[in-house]
mmCIF file of the N, C-alpha and C atoms, coordinates in Angstrom:
data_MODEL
# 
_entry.id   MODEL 
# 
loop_
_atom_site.group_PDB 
_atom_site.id 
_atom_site.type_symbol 
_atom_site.label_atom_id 
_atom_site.label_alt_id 
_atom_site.label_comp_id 
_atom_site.label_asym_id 
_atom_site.label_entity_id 
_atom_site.label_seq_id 
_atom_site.pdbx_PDB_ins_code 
_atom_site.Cartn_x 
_atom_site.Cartn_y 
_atom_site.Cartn_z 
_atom_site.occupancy 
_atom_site.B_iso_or_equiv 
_atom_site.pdbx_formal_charge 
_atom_site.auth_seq_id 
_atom_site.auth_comp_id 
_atom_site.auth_asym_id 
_atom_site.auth_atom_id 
_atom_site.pdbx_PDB_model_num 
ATOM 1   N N  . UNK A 1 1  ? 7.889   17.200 85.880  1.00 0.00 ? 1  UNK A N  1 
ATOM 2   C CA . UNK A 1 1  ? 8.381   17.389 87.230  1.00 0.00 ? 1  UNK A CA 1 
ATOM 3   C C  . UNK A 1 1  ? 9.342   18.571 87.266  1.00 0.00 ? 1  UNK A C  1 
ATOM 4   N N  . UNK A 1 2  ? 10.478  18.437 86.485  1.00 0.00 ? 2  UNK A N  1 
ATOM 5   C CA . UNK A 1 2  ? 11.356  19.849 86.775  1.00 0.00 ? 2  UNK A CA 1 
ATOM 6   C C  . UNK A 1 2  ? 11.576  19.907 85.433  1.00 0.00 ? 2  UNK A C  1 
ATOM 7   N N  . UNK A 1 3  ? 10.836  19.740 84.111  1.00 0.00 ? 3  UNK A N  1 
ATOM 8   C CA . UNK A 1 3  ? 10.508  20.474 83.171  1.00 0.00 ? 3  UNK A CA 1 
ATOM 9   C C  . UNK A 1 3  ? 12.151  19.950 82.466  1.00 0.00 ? 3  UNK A C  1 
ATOM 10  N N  . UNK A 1 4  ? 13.078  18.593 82.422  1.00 0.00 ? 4  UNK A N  1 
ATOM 11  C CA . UNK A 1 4  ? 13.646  18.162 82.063  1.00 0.00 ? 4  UNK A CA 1 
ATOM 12  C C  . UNK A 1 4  ? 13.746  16.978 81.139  1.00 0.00 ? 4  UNK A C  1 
ATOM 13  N N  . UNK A 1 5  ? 14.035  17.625 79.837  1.00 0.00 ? 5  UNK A N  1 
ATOM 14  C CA . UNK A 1 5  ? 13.774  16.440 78.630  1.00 0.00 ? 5  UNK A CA 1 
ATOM 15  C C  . UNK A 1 5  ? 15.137  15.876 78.530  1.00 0.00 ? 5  UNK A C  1 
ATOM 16  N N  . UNK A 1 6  ? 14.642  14.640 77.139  1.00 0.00 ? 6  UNK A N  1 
ATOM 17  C CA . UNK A 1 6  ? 15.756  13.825 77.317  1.00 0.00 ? 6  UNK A CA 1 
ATOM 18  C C  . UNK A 1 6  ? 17.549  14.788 76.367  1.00 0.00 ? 6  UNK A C  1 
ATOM 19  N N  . UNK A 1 7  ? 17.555  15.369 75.820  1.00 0.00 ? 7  UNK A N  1 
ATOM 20  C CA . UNK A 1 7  ? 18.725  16.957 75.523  1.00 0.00 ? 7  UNK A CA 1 
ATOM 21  C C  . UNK A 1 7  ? 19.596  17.305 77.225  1.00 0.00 ? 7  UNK A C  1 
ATOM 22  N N  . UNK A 1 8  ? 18.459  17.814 77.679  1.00 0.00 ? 8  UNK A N  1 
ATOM 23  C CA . UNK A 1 8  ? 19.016  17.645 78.650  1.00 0.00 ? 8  UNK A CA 1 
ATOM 24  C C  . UNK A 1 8  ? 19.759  17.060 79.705  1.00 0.00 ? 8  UNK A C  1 
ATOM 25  N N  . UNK A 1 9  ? 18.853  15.708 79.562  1.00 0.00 ? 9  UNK A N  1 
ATOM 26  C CA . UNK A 1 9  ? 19.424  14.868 80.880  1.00 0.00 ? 9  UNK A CA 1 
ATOM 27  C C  . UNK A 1 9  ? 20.728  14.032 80.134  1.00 0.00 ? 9  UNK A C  1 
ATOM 28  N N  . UNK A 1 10 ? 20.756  14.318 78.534  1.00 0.00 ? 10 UNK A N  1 
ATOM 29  C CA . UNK A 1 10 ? 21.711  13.681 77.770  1.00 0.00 ? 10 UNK A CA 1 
ATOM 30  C C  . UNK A 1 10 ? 23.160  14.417 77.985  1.00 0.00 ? 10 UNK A C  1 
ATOM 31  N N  . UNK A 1 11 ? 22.978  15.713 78.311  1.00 0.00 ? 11 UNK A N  1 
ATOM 32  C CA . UNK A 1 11 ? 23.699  16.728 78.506  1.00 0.00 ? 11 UNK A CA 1 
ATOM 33  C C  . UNK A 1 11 ? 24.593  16.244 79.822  1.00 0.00 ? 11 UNK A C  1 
ATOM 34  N N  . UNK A 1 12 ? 23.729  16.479 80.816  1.00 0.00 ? 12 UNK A N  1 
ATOM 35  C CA . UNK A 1 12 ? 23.985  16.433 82.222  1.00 0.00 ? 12 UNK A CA 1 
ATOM 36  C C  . UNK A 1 12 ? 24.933  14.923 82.294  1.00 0.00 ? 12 UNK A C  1 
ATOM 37  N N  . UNK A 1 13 ? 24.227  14.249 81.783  1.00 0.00 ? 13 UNK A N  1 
ATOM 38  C CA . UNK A 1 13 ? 25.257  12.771 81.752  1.00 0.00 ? 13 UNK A CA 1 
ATOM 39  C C  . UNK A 1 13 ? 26.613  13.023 81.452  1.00 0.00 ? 13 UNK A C  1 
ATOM 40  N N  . UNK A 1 14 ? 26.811  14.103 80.162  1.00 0.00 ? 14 UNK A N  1 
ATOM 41  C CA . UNK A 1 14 ? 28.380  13.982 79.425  1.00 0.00 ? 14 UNK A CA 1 
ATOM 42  C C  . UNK A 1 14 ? 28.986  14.802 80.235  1.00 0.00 ? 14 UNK A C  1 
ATOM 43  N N  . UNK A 1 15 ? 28.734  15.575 80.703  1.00 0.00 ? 15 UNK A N  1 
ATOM 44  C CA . UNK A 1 15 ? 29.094  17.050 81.779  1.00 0.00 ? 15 UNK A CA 1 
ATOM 45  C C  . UNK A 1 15 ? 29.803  15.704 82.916  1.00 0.00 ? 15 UNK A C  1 
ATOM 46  N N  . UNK A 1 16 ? 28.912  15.062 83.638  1.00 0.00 ? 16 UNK A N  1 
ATOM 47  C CA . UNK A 1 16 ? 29.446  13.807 84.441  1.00 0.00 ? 16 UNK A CA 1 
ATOM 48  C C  . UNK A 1 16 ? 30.105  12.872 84.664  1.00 0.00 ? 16 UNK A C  1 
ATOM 49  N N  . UNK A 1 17 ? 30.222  12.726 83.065  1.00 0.00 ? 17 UNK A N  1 
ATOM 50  C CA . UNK A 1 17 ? 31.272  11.649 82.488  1.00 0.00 ? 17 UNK A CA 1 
ATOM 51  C C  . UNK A 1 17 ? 32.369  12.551 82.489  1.00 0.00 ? 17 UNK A C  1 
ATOM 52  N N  . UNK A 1 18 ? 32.577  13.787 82.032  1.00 0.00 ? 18 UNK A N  1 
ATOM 53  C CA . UNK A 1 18 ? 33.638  14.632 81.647  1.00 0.00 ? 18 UNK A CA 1 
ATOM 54  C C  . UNK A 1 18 ? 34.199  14.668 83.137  1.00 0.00 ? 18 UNK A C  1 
ATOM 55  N N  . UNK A 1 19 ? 33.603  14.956 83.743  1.00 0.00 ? 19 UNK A N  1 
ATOM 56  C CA . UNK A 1 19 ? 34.549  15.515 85.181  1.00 0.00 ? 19 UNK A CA 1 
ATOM 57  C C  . UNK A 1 19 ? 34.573  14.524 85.885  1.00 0.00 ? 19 UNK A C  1 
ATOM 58  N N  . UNK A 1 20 ? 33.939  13.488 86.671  1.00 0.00 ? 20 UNK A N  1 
ATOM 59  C CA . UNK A 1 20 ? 34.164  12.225 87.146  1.00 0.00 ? 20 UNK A CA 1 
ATOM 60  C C  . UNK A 1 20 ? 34.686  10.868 86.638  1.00 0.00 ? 20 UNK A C  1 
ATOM 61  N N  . UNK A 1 21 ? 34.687  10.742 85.380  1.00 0.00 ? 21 UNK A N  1 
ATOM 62  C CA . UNK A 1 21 ? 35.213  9.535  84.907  1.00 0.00 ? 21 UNK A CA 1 
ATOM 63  C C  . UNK A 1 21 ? 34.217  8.503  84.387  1.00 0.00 ? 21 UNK A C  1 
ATOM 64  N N  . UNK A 1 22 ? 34.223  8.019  84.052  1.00 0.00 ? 22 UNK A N  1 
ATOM 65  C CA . UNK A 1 22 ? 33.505  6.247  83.802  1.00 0.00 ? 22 UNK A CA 1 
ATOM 66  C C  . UNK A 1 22 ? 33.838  5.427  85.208  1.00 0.00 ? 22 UNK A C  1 
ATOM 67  N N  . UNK A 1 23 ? 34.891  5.540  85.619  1.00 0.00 ? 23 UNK A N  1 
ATOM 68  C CA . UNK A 1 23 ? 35.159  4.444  87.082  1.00 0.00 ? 23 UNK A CA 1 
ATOM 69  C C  . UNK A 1 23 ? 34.223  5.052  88.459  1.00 0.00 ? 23 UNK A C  1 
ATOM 70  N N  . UNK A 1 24 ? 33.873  6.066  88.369  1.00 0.00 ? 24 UNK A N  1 
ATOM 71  C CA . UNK A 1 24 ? 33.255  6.906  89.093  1.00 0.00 ? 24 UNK A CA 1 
ATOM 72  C C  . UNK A 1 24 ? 31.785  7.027  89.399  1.00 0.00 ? 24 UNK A C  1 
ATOM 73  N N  . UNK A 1 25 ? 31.040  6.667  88.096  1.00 0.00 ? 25 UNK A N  1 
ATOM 74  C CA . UNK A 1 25 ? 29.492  7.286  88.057  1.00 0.00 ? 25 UNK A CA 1 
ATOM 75  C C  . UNK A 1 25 ? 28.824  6.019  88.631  1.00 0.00 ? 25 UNK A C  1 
ATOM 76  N N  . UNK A 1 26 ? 29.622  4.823  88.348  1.00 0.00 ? 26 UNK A N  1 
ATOM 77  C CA . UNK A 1 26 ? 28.382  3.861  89.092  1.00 0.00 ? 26 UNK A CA 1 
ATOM 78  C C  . UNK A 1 26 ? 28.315  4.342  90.589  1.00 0.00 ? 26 UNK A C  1 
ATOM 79  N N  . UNK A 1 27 ? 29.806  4.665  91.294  1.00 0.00 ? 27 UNK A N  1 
ATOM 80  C CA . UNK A 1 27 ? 29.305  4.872  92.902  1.00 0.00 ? 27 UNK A CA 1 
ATOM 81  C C  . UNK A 1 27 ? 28.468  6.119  93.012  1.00 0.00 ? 27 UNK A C  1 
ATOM 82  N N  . UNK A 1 28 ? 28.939  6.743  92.671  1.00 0.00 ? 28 UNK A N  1 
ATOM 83  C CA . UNK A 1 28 ? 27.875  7.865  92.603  1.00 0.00 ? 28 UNK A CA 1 
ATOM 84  C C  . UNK A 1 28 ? 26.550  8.117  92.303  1.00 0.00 ? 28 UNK A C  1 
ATOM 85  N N  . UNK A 1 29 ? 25.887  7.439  91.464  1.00 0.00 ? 29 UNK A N  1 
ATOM 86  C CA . UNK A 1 29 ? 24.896  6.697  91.044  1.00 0.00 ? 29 UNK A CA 1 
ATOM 87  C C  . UNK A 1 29 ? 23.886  6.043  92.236  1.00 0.00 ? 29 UNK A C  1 
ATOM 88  N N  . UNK A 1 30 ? 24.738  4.923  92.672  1.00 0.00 ? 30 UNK A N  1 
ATOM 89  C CA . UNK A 1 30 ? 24.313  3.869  94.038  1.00 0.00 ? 30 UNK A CA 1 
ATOM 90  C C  . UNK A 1 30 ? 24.461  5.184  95.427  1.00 0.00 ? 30 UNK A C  1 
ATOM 91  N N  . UNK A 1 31 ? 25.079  6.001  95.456  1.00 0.00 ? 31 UNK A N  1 
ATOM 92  C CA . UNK A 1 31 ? 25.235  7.101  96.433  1.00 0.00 ? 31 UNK A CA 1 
ATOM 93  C C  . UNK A 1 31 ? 23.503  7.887  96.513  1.00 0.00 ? 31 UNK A C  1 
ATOM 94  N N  . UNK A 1 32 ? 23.523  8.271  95.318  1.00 0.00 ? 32 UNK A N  1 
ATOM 95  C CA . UNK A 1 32 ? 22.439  9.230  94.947  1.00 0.00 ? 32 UNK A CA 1 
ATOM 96  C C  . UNK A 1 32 ? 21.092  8.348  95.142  1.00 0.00 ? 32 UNK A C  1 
ATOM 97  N N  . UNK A 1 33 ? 21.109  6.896  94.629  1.00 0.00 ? 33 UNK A N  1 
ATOM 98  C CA . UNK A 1 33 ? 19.748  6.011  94.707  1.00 0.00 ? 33 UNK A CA 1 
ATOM 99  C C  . UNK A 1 33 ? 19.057  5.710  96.551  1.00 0.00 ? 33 UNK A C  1 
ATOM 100 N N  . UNK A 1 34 ? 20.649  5.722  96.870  1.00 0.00 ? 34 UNK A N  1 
ATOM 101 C CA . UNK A 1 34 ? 20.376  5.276  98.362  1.00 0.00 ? 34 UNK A CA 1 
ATOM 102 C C  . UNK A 1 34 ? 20.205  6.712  99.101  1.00 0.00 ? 34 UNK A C  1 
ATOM 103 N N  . UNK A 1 35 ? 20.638  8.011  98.784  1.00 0.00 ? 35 UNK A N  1 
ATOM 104 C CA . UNK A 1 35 ? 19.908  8.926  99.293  1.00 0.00 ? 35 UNK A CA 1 
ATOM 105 C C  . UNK A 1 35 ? 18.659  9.557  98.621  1.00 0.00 ? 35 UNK A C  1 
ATOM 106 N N  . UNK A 1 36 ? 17.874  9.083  97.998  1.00 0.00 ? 36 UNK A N  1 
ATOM 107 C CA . UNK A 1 36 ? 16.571  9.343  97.777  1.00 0.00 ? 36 UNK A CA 1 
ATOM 108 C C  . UNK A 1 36 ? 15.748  8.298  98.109  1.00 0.00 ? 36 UNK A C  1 
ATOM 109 N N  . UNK A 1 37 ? 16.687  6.934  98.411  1.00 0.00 ? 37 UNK A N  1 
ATOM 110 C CA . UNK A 1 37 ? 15.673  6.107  99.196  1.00 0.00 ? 37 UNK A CA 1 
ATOM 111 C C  . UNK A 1 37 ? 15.320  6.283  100.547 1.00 0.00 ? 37 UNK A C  1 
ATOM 112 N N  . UNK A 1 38 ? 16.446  7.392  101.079 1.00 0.00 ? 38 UNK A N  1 
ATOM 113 C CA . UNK A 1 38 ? 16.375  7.320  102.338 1.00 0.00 ? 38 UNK A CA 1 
ATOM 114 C C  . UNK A 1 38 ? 15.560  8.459  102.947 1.00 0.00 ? 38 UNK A C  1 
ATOM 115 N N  . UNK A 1 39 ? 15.508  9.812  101.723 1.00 0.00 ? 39 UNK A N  1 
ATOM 116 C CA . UNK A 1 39 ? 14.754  10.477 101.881 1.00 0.00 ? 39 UNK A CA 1 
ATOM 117 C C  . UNK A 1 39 ? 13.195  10.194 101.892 1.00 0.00 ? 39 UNK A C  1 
ATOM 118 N N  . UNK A 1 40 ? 13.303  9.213  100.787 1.00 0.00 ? 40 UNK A N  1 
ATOM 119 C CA . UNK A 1 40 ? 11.364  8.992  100.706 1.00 0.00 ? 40 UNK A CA 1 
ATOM 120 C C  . UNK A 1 40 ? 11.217  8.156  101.988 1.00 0.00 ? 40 UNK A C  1 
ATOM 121 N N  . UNK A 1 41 ? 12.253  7.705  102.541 1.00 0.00 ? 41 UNK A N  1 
ATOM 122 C CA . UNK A 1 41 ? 11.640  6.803  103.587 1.00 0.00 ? 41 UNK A CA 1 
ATOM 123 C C  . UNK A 1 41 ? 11.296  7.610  104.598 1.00 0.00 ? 41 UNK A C  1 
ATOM 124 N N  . UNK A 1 42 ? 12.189  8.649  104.897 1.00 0.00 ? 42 UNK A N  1 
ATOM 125 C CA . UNK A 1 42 ? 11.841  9.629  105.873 1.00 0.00 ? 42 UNK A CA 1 
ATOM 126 C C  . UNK A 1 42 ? 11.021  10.264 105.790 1.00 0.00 ? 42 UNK A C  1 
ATOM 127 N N  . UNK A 1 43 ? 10.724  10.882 104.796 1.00 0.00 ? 43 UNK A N  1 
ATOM 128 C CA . UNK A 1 43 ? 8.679   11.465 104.420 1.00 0.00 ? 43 UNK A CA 1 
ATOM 129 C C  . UNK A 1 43 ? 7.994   10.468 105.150 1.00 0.00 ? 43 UNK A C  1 
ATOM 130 N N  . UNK A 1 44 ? 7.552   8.933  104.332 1.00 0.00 ? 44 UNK A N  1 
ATOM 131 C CA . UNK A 1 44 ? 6.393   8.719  104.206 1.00 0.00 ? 44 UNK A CA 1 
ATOM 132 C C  . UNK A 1 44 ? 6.618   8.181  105.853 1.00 0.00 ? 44 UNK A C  1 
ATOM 133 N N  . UNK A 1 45 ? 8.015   8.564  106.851 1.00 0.00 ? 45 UNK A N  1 
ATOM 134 C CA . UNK A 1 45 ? 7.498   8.191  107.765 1.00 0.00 ? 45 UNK A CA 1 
ATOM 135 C C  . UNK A 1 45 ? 6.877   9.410  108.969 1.00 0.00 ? 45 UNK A C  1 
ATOM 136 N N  . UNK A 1 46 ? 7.356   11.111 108.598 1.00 0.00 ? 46 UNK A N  1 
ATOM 137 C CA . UNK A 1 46 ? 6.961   11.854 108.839 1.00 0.00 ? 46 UNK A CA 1 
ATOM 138 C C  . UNK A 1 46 ? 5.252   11.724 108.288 1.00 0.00 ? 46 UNK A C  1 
ATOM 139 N N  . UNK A 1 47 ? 4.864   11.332 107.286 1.00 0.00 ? 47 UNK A N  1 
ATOM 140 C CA . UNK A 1 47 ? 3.547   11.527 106.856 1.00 0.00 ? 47 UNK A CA 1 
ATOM 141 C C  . UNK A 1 47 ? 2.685   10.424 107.853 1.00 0.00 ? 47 UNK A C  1 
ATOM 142 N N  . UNK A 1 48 ? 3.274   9.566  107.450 1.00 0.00 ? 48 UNK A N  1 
ATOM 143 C CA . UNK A 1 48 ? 2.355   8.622  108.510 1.00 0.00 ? 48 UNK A CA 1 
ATOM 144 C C  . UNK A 1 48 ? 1.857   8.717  110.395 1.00 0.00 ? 48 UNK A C  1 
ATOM 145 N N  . UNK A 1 49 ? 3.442   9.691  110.943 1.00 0.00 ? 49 UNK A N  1 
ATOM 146 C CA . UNK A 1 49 ? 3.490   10.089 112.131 1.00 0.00 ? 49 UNK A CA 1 
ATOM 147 C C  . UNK A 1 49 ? 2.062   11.006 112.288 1.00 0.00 ? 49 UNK A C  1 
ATOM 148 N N  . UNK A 1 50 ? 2.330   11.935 111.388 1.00 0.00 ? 50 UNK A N  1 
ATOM 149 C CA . UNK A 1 50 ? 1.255   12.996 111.153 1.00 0.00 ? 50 UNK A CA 1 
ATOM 150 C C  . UNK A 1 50 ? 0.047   12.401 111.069 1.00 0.00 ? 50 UNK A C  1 
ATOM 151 N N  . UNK A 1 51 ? -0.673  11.307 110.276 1.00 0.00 ? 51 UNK A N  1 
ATOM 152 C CA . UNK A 1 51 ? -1.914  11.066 110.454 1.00 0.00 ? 51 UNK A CA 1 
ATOM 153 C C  . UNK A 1 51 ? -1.978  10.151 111.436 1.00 0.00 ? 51 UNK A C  1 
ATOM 154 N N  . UNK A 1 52 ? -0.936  9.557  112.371 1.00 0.00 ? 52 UNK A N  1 
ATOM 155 C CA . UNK A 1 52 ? -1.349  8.765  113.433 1.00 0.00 ? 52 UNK A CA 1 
ATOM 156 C C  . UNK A 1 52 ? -1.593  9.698  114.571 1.00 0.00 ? 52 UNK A C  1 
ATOM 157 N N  . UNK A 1 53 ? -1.189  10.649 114.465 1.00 0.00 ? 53 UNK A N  1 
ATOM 158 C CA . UNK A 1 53 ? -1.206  12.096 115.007 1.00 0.00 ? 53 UNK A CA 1 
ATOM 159 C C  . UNK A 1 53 ? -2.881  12.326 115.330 1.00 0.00 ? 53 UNK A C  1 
ATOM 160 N N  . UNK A 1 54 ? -3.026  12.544 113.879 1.00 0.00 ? 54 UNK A N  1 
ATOM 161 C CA . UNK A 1 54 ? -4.410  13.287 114.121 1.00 0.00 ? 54 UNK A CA 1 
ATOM 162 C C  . UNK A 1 54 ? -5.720  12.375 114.033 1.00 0.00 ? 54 UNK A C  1 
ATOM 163 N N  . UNK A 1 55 ? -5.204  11.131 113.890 1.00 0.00 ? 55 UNK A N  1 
ATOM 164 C CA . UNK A 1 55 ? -6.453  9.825  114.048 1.00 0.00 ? 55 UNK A CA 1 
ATOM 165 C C  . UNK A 1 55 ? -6.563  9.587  115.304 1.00 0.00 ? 55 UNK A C  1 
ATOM 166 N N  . UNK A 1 56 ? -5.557  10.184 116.747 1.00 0.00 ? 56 UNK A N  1 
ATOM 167 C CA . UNK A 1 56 ? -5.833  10.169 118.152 1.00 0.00 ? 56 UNK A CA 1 
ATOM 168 C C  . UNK A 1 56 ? -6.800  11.328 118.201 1.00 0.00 ? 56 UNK A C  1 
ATOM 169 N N  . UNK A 1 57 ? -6.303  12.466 117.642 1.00 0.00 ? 57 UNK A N  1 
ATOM 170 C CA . UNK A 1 57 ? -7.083  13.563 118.307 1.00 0.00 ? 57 UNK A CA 1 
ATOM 171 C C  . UNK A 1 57 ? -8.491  13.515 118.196 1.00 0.00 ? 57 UNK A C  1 
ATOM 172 N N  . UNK A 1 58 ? -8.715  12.417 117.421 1.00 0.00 ? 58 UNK A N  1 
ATOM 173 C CA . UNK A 1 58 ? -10.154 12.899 116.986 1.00 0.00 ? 58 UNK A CA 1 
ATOM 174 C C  . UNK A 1 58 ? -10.906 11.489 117.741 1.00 0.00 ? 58 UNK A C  1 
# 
């Protein structure tokens, strides 16, 4: 997907820990889960608009 192994994402974790804390990453964490839930929700409801869209036109 974005060409990120586990070095990396091991990286990115300590970088996170370093500047936010341990008391910190769970909210941030639950922040980040609930905005990509909210994003996919908003796609698949743009996607679905779109083919209810074009299942009238036809």
């Amino acid at each position: 997907m974005l060409g990120i192994g586990i070095p990396e994402l091991i990286l990115i974790l300590v970088i996170a820990l370093v500047i936010f804390g341990p008391s910190k990453l769970p909210e941030i964490g639950a922040a980040i889960g609930k905005g990509i839930r909210e994003f996919k929700k908003a796609t698949s409801n743009i996607e679905e608009s779109i083919s209810n869209t074009d299942e009238d036109k036809e």
